[in-house]
C-alpha positions as CSV (number, residue, x, y, z in Angstrom):
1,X,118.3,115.8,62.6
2,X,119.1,114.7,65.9
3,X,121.1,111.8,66.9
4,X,119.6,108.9,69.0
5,X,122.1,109.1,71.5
6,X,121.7,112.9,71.7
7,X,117.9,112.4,72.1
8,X,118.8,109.8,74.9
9,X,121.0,112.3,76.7
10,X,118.2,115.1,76.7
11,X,115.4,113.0,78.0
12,X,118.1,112.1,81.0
13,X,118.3,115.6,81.4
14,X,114.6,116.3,81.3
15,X,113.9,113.4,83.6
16,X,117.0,114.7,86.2
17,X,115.3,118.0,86.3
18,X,111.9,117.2,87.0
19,X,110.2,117.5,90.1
20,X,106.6,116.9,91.5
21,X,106.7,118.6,94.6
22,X,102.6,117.1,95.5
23,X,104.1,113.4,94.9
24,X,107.5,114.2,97.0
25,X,105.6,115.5,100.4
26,X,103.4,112.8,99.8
27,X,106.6,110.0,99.9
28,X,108.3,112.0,102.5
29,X,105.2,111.3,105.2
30,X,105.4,107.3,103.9
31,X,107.1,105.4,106.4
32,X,109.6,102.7,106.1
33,X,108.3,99.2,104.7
34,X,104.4,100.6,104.9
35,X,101.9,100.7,101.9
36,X,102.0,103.9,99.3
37,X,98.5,104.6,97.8
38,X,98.4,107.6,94.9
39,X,95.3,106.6,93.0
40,X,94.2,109.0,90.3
41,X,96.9,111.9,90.5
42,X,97.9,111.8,86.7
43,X,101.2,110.3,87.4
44,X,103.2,109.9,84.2
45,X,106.5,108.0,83.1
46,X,108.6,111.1,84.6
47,X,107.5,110.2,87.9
48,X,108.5,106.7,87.7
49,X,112.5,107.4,88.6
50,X,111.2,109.0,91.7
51,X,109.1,106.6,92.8
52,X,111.8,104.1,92.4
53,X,114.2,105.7,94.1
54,X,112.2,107.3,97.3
55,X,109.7,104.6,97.5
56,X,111.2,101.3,96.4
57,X,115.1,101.5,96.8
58,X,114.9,103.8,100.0
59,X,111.7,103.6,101.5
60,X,111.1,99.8,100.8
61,X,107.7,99.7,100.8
62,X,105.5,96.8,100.3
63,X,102.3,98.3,98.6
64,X,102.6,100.3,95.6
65,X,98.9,100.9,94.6
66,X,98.7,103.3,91.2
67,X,95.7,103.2,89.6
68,X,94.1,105.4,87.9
69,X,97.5,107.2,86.5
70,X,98.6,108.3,83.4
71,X,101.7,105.7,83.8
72,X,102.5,104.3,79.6
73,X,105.0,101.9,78.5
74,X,108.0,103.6,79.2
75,X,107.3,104.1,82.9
76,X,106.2,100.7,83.2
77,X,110.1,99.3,81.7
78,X,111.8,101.3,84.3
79,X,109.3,100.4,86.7
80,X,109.9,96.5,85.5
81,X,113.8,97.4,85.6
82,X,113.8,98.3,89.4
83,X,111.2,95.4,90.2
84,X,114.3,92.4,88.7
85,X,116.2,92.9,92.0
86,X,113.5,94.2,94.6
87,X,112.7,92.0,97.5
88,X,110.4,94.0,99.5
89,X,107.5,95.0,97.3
90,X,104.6,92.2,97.6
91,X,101.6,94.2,96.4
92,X,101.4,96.2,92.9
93,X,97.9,97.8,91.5
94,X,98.7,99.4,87.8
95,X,94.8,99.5,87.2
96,X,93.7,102.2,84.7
97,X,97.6,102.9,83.2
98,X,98.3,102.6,79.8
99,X,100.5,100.2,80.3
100,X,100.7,98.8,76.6
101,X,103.5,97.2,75.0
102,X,105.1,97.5,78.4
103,X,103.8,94.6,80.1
104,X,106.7,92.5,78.0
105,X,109.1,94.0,80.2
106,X,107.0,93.8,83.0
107,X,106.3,90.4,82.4
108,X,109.8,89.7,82.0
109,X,111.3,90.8,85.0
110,X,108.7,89.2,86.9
111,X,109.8,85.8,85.6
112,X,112.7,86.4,88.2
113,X,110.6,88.1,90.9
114,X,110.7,86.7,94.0
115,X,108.8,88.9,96.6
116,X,105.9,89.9,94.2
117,X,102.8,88.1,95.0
118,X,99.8,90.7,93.8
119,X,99.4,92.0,90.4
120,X,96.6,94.2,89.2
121,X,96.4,95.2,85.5
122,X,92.8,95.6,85.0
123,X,91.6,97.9,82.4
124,X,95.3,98.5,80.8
125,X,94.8,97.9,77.1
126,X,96.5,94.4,77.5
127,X,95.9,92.0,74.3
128,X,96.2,88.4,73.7
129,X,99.9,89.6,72.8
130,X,100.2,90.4,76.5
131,X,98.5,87.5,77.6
132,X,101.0,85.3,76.2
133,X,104.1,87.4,78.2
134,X,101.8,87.1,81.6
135,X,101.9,83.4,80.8
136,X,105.5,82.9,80.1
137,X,106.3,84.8,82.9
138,X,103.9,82.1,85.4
139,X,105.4,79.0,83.9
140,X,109.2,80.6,85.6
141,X,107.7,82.4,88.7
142,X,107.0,81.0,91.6
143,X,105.7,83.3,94.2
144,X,103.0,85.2,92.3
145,X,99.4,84.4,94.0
146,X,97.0,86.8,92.7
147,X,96.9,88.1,88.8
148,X,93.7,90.3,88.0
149,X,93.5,91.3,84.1
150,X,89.8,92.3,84.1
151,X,88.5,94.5,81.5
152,X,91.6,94.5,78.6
153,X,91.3,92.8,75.2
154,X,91.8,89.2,75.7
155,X,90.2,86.8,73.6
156,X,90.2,83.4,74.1
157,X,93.7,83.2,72.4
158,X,95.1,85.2,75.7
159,X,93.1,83.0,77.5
160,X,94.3,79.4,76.1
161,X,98.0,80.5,76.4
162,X,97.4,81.5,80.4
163,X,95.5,78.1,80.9
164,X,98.6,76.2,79.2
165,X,100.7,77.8,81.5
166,X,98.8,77.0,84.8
167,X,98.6,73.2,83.2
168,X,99.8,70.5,86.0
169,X,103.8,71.3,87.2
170,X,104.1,74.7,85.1
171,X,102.8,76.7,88.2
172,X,102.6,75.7,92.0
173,X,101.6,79.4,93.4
174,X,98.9,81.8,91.5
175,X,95.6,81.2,93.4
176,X,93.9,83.7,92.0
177,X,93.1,84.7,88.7
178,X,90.7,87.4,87.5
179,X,89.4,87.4,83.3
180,X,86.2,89.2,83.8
181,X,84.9,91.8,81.6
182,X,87.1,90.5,78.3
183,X,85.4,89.1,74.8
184,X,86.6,85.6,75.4
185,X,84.7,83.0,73.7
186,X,83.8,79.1,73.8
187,X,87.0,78.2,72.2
188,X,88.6,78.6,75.2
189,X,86.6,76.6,77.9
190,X,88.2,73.1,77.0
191,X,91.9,74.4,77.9
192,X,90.5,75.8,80.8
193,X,88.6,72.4,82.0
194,X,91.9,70.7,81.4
195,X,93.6,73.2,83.2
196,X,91.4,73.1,86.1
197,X,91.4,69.3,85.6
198,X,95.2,69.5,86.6
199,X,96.0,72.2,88.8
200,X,96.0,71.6,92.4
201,X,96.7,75.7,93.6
202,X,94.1,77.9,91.2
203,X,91.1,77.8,93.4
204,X,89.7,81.3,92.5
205,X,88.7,82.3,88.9
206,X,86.5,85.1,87.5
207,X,84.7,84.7,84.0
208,X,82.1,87.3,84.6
209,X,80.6,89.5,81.3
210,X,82.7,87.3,78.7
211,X,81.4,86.3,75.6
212,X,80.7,82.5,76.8
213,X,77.3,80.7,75.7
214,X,75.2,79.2,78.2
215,X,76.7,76.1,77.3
216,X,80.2,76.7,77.9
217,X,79.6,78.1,81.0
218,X,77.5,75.4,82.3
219,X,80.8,73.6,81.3
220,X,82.9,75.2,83.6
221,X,80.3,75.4,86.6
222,X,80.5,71.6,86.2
223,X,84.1,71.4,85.9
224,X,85.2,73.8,89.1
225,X,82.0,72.1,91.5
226,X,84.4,69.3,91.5
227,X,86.0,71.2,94.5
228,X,83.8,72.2,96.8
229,X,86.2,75.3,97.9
230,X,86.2,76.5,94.7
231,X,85.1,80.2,94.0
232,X,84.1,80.5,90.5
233,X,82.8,83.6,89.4
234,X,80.4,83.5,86.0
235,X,77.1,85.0,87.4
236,X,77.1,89.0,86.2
237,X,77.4,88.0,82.4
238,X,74.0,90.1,82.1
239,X,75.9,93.2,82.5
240,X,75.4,95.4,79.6
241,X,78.6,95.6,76.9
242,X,78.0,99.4,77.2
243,X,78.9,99.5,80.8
244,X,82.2,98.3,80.4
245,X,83.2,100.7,78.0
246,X,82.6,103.6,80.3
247,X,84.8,105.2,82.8
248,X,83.3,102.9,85.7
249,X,85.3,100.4,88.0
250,X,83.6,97.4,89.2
251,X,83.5,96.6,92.9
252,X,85.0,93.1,94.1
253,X,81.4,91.7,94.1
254,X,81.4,92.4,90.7
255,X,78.8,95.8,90.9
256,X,79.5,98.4,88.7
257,X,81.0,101.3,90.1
258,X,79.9,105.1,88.8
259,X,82.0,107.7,87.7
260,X,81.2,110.0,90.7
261,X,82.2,107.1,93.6
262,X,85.1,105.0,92.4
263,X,85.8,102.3,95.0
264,X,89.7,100.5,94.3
265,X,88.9,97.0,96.0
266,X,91.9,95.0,95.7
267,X,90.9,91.5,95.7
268,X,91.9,89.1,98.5
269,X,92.6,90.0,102.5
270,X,93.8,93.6,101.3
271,X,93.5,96.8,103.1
272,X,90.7,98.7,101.5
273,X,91.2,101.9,99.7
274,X,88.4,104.4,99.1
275,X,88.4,107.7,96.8
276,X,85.1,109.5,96.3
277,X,85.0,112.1,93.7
C-alpha cells in the first residue's frame, strides 16, 4: 500500500505534467487585467494550477467566469488558496461546478478577501452546511457586494444563518443577494424581516420558486415595501419543481433557459456573455 506522502508526490507529478493545449492558446490571446470567460469546456481540478498561474498571478485579470465546468472540491481549495492574497480579481462565476465540500475553503479565504466583490455559486450542490461558511465568511468581509446561491440545497436552516450574518453591524457591503430556486420554508421569513428590519446596504433579494406559503411571502413583500428602492424578487414561485431539476439555467429575469440556448447573465452592470449550443 502506498504511503500518503508518496500519493501526494505523484499527484504533483501528474498535475506538473499536464497540459491543455485548447485552455493555454486561449489564456495566451487574454490580455493583461481584462476579463477570461471559458464557460462549458469541462475544465477539471488539473486545470486549476494553470489558471492560477497564467491568469491570476501573471495575467491579473479581473473576471474569471467558469461556469459550466467540471471544477470539484479540490480545484476549488487551490483556487481558494491563490484567491487569500490576490488583489486584482473582482468578478468570479463558479455556476454549474461541483464545488462541494469546497466552498469551506472558499469561504474561508474569502473572509480575508479584499478585491472580490461578485460571487456566483448557483446550481453547485451547496447545503445549509455551506450556507453557514458563506455566512461566517460575510460577518469578516467587507468588500463582497453581490452573492448569488440560486438553485443548491438550502433550506431555511442555510437561510436563517445568512440572515444572522447580514443582521445590523455584521455586514456593511453585500447588496445583493440571490436564494431563488432552493426548498426554503416559512421558518425562515422572521430572521429575514428582522434582518431586513436592520440592514441599511441589502437592497436586492431573490426568493423566487422557494417553498414559502402565500403567507410568508406576503410577509416579506410587506417588510421590503418599506423601502421604496428595494428590488425584491418573489413573483416566478409558479415555476414547476420539475424545471429546476433539469439541465436549464434561468435568465436574470428569472425565465427558464433551455438546454439548446444557455444564456450566462451575471447579475448587476456586468458584461453579458452568451453561448448557444
Amino acid at each position: 500500500m502506498k504511503s500518503a506522502s508518496a500519493t501526494s508526490q505523484e499527484e504533483t507529478s501528474k498535475s506538473s505534467k499536464y497540459r491543455n493545449p485548447a485552455l493555454e492558446k486561449s489564456i495566451q490571446s487574454t490580455t493583461f487585467g481584462s476579463t477570461f470567460d471559458y464557460s462549458d469546456q469541462l475544465l477539471t481540478e488539473l486545470d486549476v494550477p494553470i489558471l492560477i498561474t497564467k491568469l491570476l498571478n501573471e495575467k491579473k485579470i479581473v473576471e474569471l467566469h467558469l461556469p459550466g465546468n467540471e471544477i470539484n472540491e479540490k480545484g476549488i481549495q487551490l483556487l481558494a488558496d491563490a484567491l487569500v492574497n490576490n488583489k486584482t480579481l473582482t468578478i468570479l462565476d463558479l455556476r454549474g461546478n461541483p464545488v462541494g465540500a469546497g466552498i469551506e475553503t472558499l469561504a474561508n479565504s474569502l473572509q480575508t478577501n479584499t478585491t472580490l466583490t461578485t460571487l456566483y455559486l448557483d446550481d453547485t450542490g451547496i447545503d445549509d452546511d455551506g450556507a453557514t461558511n458563506l455566512a461566517e465568511m460575510l460577518r469578516h468581509n467587507e468588500t463582497l457586494q453581490r452573492l448569488s446561491l440560486g438553485r443548491n440545497k438550502i433550506t431555511a436552516t442555510g437561510v436563517q444563518n445568512l440572515a444572522d450574518a447580514l443582521h445590523g453591524s455584521c455586514n456593511s457591503t453585500l447588496e445583493e443577494l440571490d436564494l431563488a430556486g432552493n426548498t426554503v420554508d416559512d421558518t425562515c421569513v422572521n430572521d429575514l424581516i428582522h434582518m431586513l428590519k436592520y440592514n441599511k446596504v441589502l437592497c436586492k433579494l431573490n426568493m423566487s420558486a422557494s417553498k414559502l406559503r402565500e403567507e410568508a411571502k406576503e410577509k416579506l413583500r410587506e417588510a421590503t415595501q418599506r423601502n421604496p428602492c428595494f428590488d425584491f424578487t418573489i413573483d416566478d414561485e409558479e415555476i414547476e419543481e420539475e424545471e429546476l431539476d433539469n439541465e436549464d439555467y434561468r435568465d436574470g429575469t428569472g425565465s427558464v433557459l433551455s438546454q439548446t440556448e444557455k444564456i450566462y447573465i451575471p447579475r448587476g452592470p456586468l458584461m453579458l456573455e452568451c453561448l448557444r449550443k
